[in-house]
C-alpha positions as MATLAB code, in Angstrom:
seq = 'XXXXXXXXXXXXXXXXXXXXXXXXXXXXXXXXXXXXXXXXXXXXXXXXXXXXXXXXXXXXXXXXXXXXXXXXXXXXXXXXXXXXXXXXXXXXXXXX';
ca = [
       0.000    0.000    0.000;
       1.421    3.320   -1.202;
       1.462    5.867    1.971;
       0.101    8.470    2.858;
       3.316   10.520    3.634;
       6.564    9.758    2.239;
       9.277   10.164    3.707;
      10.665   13.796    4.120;
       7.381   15.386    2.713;
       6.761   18.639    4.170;
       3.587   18.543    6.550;
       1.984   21.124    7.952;
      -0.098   20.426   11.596;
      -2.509   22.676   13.536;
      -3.840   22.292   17.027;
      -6.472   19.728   16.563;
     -10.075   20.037   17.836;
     -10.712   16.372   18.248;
     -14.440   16.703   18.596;
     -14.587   17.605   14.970;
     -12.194   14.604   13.654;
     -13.574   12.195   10.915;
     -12.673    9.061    9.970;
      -9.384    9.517    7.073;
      -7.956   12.286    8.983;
      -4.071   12.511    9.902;
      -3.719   13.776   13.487;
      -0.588   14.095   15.503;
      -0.956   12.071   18.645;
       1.224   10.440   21.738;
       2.130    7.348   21.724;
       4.033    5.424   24.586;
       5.757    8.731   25.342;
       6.560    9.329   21.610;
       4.514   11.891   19.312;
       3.553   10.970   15.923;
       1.400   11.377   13.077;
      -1.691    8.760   12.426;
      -4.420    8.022   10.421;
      -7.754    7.934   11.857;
      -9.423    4.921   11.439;
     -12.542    5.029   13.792;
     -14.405    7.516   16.009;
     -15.604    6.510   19.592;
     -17.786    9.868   20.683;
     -19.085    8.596   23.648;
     -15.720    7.281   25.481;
     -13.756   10.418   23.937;
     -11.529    8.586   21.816;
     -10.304    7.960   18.100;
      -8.637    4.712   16.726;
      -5.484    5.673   15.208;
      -3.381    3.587   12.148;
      -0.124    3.873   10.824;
       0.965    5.258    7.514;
       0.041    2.490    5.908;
      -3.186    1.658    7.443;
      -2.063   -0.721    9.799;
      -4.442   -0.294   13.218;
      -2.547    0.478   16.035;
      -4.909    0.910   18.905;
      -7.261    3.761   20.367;
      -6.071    6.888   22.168;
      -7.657    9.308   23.968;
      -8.640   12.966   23.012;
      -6.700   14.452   24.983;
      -3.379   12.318   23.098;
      -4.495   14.170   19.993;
      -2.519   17.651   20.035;
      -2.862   18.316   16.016;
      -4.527   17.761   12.815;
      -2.445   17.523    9.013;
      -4.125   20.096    7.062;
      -0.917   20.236    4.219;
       1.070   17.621    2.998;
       4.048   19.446    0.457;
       1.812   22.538    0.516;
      -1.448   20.703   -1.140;
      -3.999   21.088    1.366;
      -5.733   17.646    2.691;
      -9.335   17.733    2.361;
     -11.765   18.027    4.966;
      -9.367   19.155    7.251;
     -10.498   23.316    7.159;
     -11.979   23.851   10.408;
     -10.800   21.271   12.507;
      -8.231   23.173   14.109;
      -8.488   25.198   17.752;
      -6.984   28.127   15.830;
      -8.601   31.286   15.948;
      -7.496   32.955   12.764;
      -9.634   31.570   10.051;
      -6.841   30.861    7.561;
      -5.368   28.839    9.918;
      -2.489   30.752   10.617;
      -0.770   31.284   13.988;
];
């Protein structure tokens, strides 16, 4: 399966408002200690989590909202749809 990010591609990542994630979104999250970017796979409203997978689509387990610090909204400057207004920032461009 071809990923979603190669290697060195330049990403860019806003603060994440995980109550507005959808399933096929790329969020930056903690794991075991270490922070890293993951698909999301599956939504769990209720219990305040998301089901994150690797690159590749390979599930690796649920994690909690508050493990969910940012949302891909550029990947080499090409914007990833549906991820406008998902972010906590308050400029609406997105910029900080």
């Amino acid at each position: 399966m071809v990923p979603l990010i190669r290697s060195r591609q330049s990403v860019r990542v806003l603060p994440a408002d995980p109550s507005k994630l959808e399933v096929g979104d790329i969020v930056l999250a903690r794991v075991a200690g270490t922070v890293y970017l993951h698909l999301v796979s599956a939504l769990d409203h209720a219990r305040r989590r998301v089901q994150i997978s690797n690159n590749r689509g390979r599930v690796n387990g649920w994690t909690g909202h508050d493990r969910v610090f940012g949302i891909c909204v550029a990947i080499d400057g090409v914007p990833r749809p549906g991820a406008a207004g998902k972010s906590r920032s308050a400029d609406p461009d997105g910029a900080r």
